[in-house]
Kinemage of the C-alpha trace (Angstrom):
@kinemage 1
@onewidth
@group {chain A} dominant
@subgroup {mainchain}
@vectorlist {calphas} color= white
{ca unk a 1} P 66.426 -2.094 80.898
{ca unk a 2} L 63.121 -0.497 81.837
{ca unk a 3} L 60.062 -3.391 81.764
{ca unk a 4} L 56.596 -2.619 81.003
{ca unk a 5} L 53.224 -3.021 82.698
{ca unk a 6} L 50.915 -5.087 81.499
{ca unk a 7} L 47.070 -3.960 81.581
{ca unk a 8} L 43.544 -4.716 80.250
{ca unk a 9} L 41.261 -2.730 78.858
{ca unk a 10} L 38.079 -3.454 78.225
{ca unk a 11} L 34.480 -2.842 75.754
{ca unk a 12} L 31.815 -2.986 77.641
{ca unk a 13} L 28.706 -3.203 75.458
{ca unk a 14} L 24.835 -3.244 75.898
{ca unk a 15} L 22.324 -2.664 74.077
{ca unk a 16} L 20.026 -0.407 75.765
{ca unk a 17} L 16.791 1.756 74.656
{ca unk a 18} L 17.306 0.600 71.434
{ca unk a 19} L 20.531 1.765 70.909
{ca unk a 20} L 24.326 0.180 71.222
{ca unk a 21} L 25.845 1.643 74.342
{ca unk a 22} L 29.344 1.168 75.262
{ca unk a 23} L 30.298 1.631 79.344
{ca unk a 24} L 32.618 3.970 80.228
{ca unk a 25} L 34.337 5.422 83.746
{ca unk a 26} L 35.364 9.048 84.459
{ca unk a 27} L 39.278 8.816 85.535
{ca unk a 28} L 40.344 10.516 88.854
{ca unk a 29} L 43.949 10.869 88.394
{ca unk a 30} L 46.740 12.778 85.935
{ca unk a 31} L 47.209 13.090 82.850
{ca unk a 32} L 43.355 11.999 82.045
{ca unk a 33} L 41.498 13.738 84.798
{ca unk a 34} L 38.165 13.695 84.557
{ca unk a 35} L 38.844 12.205 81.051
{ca unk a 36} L 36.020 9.670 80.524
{ca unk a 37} L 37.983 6.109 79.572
{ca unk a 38} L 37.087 2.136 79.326
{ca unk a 39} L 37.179 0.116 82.077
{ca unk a 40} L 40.544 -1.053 82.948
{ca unk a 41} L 43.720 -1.677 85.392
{ca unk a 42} L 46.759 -3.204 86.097
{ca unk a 43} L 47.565 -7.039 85.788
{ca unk a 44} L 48.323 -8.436 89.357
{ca unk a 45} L 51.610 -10.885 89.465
{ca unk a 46} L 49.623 -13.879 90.170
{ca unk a 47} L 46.432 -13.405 87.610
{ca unk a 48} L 45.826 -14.209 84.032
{ca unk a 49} L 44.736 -11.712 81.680
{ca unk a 50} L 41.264 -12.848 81.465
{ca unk a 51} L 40.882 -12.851 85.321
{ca unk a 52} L 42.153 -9.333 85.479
{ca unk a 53} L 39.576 -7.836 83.407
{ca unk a 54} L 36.450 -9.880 84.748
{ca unk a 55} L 37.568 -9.045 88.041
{ca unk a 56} L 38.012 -5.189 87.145
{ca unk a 57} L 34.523 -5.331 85.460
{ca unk a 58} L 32.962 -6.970 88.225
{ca unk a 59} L 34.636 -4.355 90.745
{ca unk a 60} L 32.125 -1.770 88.546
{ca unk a 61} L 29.188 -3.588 87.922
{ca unk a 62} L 28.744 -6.431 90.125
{ca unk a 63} L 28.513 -9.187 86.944
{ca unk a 64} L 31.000 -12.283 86.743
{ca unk a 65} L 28.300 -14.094 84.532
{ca unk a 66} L 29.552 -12.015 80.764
{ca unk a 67} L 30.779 -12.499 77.799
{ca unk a 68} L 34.291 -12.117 77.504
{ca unk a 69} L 36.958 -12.374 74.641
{ca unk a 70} L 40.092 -11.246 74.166
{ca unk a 71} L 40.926 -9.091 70.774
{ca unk a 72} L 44.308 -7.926 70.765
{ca unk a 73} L 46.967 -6.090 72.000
{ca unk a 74} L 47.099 -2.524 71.934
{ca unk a 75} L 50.822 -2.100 72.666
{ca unk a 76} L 52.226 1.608 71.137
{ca unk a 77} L 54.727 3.219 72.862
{ca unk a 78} L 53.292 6.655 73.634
{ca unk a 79} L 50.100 5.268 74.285
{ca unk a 80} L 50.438 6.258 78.141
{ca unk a 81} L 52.082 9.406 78.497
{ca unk a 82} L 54.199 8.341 82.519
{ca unk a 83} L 54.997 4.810 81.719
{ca unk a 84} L 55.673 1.948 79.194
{ca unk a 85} L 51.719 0.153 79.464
{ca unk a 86} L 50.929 -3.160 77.290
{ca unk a 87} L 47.417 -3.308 77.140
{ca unk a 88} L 45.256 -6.614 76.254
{ca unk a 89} L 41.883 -5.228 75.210
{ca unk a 90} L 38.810 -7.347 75.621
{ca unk a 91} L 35.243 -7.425 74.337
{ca unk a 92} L 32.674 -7.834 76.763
{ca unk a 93} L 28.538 -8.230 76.232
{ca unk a 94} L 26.268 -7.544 79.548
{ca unk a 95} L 22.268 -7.967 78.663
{ca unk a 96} L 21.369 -7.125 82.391
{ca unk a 97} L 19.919 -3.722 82.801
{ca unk a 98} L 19.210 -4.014 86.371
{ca unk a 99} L 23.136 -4.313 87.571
{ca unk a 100} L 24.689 -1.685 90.041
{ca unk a 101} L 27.042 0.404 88.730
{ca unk a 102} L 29.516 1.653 90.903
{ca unk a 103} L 32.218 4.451 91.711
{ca unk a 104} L 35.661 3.724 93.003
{ca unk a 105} L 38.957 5.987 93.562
{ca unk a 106} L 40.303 5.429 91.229
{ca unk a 107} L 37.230 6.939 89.065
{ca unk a 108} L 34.886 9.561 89.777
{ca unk a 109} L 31.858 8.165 87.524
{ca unk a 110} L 30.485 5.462 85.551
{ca unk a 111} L 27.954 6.016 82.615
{ca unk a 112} L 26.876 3.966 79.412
{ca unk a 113} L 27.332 6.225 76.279
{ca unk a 114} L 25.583 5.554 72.912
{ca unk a 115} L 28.189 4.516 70.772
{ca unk a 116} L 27.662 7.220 67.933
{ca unk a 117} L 27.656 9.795 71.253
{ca unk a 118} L 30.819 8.777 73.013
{ca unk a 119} L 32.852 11.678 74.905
{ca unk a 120} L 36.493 12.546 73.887
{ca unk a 121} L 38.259 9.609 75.627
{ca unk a 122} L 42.039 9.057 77.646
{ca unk a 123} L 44.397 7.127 76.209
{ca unk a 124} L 43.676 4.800 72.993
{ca unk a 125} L 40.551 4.389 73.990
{ca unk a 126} L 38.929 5.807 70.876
{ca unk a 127} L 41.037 3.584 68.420
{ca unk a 128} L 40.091 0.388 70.890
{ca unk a 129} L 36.555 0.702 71.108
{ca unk a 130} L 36.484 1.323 66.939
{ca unk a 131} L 38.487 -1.818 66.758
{ca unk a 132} L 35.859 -3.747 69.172
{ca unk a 133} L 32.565 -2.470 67.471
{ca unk a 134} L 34.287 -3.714 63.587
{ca unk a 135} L 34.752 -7.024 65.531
{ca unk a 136} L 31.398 -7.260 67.043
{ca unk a 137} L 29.830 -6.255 63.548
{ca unk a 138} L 31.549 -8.761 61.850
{ca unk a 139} L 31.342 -11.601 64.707
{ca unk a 140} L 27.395 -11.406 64.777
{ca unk a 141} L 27.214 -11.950 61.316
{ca unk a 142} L 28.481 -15.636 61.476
{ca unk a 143} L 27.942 -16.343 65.186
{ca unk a 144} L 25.323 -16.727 67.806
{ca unk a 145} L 26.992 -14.260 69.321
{ca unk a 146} L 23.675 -11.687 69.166
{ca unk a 147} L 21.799 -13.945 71.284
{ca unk a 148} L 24.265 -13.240 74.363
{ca unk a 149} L 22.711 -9.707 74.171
{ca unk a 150} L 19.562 -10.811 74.719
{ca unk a 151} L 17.040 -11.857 78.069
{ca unk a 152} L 17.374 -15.620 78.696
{ca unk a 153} L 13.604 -15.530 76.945
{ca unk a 154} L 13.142 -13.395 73.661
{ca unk a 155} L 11.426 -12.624 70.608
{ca unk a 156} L 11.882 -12.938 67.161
{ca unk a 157} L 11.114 -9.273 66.629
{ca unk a 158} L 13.732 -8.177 69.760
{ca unk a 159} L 16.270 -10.606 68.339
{ca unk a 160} L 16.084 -8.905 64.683
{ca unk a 161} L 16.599 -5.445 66.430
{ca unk a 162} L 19.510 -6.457 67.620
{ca unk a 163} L 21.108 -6.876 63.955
{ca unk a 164} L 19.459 -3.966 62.810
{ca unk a 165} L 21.047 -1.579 65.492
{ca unk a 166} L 24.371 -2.721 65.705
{ca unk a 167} L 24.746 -3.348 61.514
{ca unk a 168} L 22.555 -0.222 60.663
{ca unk a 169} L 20.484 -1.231 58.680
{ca unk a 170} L 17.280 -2.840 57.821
{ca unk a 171} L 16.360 -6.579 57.854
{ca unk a 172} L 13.643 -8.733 55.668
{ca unk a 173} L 11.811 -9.649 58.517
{ca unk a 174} L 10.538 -12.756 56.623
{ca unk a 175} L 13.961 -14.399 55.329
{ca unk a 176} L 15.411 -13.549 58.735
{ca unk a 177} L 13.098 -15.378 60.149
{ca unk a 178} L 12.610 -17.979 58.120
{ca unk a 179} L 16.447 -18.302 57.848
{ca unk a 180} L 17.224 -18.218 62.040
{ca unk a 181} L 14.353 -20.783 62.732
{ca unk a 182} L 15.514 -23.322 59.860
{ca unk a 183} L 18.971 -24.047 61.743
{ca unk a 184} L 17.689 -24.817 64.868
{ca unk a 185} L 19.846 -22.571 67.198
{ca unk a 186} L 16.533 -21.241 69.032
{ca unk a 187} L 13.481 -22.830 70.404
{ca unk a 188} L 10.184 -21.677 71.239
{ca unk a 189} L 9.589 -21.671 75.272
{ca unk a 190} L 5.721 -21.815 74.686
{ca unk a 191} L 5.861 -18.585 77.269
{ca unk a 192} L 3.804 -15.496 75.454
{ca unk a 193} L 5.151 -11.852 75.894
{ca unk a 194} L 1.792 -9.805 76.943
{ca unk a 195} L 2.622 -6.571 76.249
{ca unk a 196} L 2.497 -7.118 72.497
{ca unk a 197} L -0.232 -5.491 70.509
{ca unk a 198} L -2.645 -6.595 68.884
{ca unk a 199} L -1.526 -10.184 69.913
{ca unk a 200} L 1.509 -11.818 72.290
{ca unk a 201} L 4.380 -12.833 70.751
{ca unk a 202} L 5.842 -16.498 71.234
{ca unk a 203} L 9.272 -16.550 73.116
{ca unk a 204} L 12.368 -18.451 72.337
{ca unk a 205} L 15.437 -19.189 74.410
{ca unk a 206} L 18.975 -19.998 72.735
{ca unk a 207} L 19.081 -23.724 72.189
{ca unk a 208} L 22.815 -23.693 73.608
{ca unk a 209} L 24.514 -21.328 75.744
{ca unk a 210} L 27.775 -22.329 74.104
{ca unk a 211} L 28.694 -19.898 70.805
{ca unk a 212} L 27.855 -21.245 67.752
{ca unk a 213} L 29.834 -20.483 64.707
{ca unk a 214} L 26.898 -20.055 61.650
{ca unk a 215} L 25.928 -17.880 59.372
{ca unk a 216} L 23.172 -15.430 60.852
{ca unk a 217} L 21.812 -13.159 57.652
């Protein structure tokens, strides 16, 4: 009896610009050639599942220090056309913009794409990534999970953009903030951000890096 091969597959997200940007590679080999696709690969005998896809990601973009959680398995027969592939798709959050993206041969490119501009994609890529961005809505609704997509140091007003691009909508700025600094999961730095016209704005850093469960809005 034929076996399968266990993979990972993984959702990269950033946001970047102002918008929520997924990161994607440009495959080198048949039946998806030059077929843009998530990050991903093949399960080594002696790994677990989570090491496989940090150490794929890092192989890209030169970050161990992410976000990582694993969503489900995508596991349909014909989702590879040459062989039998269980995939174990993950949902990863990177908030540096400075990392070093990088090309390998097994891929001929590696871009982030807005996620309302993505390319057509190999594989099940499409139905993956659809299934990651209803979990990430949903997730930063009750978690702290938005603050891993910020700088270690933030604002108030850069930490309400963050719910208003990935949920689409617009926030009260007053009952968010009134609402996010009653339970205590942020704390002012007493560091000012410069730039801001026609005063600075205070900073805050996440009181814990650990994820809190609470309701955010």
């Amino acid at each position: 009896m034929n076996s399968s091969i266990l993979a990972t597959d993984t959702v990269v997200f950033n946001v970047r610009k102002k918008k929520l940007k997924v990161l994607l590679i440009k495959m080198n080999k048949e039946p998806f050639k030059e077929k843009w696709a998530l990050p991903g690969g093949f399960v080594w005998t002696h790994e677990l599942c989570e090491n496989a896809a940090t150490r794929i990601l890092y192989e890209a973009t030169n970050v161990d220090n992410l976000y990582l959680e694993q969503l489900k398995v995508f596991d349909a027969i014909d989702r590879d056309p040459k062989n039998r592939i269980v995939s174990v798709a993950y949902m990863a959050i990177i908030k540096k913009d400075d990392m070093t993206l990088k090309v390998s041969d097994r891929y001929t490119d590696i871009a982030w794409f807005p996620i309302d501009e993505l390319p057509q994609l190999a594989y099940d890529h499409e139905e993956i990534i659809s299934y990651c961005l209803t979990r990430l809505t949903w997730k930063i609704t009750y978690s702290t999970l938005s603050l891993t997509m910020l700088p270690d140091e933030f604002t108030l007003t850069e930490i309400q953009e963050i719910f208003e691009i990935i949920l689409k909508k617009k926030i009260d700025k007053r009952n968010f903030r009134k609402k996010l600094l009653r339970q205590g999961l942020i704390e002012e730095t007493w560091n000012k951000k410069t730039i801001w016209v026609p005063r600075p704005a205070v900073l805050y850093r996440a009181v814990s890096k650990e994820l809190v469960l609470k309701e955010m809005i």
